[in-house]
C-alpha positions as CSV (number, residue, x, y, z in Angstrom):
1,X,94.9,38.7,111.1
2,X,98.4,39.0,111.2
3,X,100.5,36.1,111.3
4,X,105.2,36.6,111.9
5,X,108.0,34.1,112.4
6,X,111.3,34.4,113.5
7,X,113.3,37.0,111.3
8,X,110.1,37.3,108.8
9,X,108.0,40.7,108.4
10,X,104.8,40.2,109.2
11,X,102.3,39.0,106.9
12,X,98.6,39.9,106.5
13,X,95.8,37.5,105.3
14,X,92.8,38.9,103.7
15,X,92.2,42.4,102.2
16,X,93.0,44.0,105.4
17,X,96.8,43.8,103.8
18,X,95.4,46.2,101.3
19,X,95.0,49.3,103.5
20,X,97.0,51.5,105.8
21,X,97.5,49.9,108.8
22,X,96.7,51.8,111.9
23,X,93.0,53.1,110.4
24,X,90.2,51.2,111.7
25,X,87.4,53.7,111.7
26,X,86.7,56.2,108.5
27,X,84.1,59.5,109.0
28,X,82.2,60.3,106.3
29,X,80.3,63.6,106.4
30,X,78.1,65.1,104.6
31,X,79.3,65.2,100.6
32,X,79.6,69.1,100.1
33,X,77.4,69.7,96.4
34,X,78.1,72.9,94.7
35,X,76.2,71.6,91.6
36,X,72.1,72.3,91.3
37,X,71.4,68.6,91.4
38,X,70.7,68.6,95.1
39,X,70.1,64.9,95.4
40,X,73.9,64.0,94.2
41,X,75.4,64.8,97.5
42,X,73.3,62.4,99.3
43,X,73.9,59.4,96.7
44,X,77.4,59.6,96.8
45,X,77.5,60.1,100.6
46,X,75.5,56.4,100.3
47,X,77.6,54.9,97.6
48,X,80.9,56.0,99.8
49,X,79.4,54.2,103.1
50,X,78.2,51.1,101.3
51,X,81.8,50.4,99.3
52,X,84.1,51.4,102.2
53,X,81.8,48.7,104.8
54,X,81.7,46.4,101.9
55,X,85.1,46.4,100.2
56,X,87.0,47.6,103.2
57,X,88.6,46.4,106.7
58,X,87.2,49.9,108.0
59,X,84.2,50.6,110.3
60,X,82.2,54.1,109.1
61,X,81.9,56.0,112.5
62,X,80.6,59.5,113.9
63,X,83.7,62.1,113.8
64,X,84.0,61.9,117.6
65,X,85.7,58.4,117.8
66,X,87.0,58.2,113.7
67,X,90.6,57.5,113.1
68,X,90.2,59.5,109.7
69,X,87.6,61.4,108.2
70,X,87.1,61.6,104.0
71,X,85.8,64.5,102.7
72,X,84.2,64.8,99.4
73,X,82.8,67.5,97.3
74,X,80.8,67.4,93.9
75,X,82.4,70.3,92.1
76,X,80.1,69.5,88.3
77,X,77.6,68.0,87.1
78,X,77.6,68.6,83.4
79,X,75.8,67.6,80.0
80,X,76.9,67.9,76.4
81,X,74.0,67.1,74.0
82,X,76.0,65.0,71.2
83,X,72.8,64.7,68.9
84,X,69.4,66.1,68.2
85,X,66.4,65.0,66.1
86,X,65.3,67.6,63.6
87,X,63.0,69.4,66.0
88,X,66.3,69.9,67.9
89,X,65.4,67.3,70.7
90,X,68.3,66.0,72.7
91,X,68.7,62.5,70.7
92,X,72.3,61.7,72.7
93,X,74.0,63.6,75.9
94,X,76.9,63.1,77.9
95,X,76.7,63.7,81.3
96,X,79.0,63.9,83.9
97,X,80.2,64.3,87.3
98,X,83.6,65.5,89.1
99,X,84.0,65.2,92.9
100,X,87.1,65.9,94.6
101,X,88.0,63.6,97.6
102,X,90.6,63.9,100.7
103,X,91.2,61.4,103.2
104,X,92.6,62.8,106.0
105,X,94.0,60.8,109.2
106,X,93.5,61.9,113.2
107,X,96.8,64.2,112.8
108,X,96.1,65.9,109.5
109,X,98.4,63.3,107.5
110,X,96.6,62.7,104.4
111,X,96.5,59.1,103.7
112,X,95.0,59.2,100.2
113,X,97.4,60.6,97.8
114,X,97.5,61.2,93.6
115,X,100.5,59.0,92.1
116,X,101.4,62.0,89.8
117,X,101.4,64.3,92.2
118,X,101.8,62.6,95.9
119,X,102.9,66.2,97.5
120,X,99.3,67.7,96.6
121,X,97.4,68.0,99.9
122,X,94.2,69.5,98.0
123,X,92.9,65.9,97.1
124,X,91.8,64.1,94.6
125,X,89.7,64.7,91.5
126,X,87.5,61.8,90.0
127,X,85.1,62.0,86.9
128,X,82.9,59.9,85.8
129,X,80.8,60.4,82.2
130,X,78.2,58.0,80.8
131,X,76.1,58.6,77.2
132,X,72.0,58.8,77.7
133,X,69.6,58.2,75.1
134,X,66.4,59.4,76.5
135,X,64.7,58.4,73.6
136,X,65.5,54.6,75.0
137,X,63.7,55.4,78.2
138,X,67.3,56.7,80.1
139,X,67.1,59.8,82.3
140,X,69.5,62.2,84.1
141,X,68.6,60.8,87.2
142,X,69.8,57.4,86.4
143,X,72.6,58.5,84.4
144,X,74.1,60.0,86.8
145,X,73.7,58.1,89.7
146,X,75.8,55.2,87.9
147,X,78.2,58.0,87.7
148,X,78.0,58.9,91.4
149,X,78.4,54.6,92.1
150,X,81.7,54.4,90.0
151,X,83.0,57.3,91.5
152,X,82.3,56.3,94.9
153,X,84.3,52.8,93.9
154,X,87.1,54.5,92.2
155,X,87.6,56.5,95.7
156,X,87.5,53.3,97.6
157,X,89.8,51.7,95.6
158,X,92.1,54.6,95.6
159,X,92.1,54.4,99.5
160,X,94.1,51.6,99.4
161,X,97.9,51.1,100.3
162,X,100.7,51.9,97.6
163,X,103.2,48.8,96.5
């Protein structure tokens, strides 16, 4: 909702004010994997939906009618084993998982850039790295799908307008 008076800029109630104007629909394709962990791509590709409908003024649309499209792709999945038991079973691991992300408008503008580096047209890189103690009952699985959901977040977050 946008709300002017005379010789005021317009102002914008909600968190609509937050993003780009001019985008009301964002695709999301397929999330490109190039990890073995096959079911990653399809968890992120559900965490990105569900933030960008929940936290965001946009619509997620087919690629025919979309106003912008963001791409994402899991480039690692990794695991460091921190500590083992004396029969050299896995007592403490690291894992995690990098995904770069690029969202691009109708005309090839990107519209989501890095503040270090707002030139770079490549996209964005976001990690994400919890600890696991499998001896507690935590797996892989879980571990990093909490790493897929607070990527998916950060990239939402990062879609939004610069002061």
């Amino acid at each position: 909702m946008t709300v002017g008076s005379a010789g005021c800029a317009p102002y914008q109630f909600g968190n609509a004010g937050l993003f780009p104007s001019g985008i009301r629909t964002v695709h999301v394709p397929s999330v490109r994997n190039e990890t073995f962990r096959h079911e990653l791509g399809p968890q992120l590709h559900e965490a990105l939906v569900r933030e960008i409908e929940m936290r965001t003024p946009y619509k997620v649309t087919d690629s025919s009618v979309a106003d912008s499209t963001l791409v994402c792709t899991i480039q690692s999945e990794i695991k460091h084993v921190l500590t083992e038991t004396d029969s050299d079973d896995p007592r403490a691991l690291d894992a995690a998982v990098v995904v770069n992300a690029n969202w691009i408008g109708r005309g090839g503008v990107a519209l989501m850039q890095d503040s270090v580096i707002p030139e770079k047209l490549s996209g964005i890189t976001f990690s994400s790295d919890s600890r696991m103690v499998p001896e507690a009952g935590q797996s892989i699985d879980t571990t990093n799908l909490e790493n897929v959901e607070f990527i998916a977040s950060r990239i939402v977050s990062q879609m939004e307008s610069r002061w």
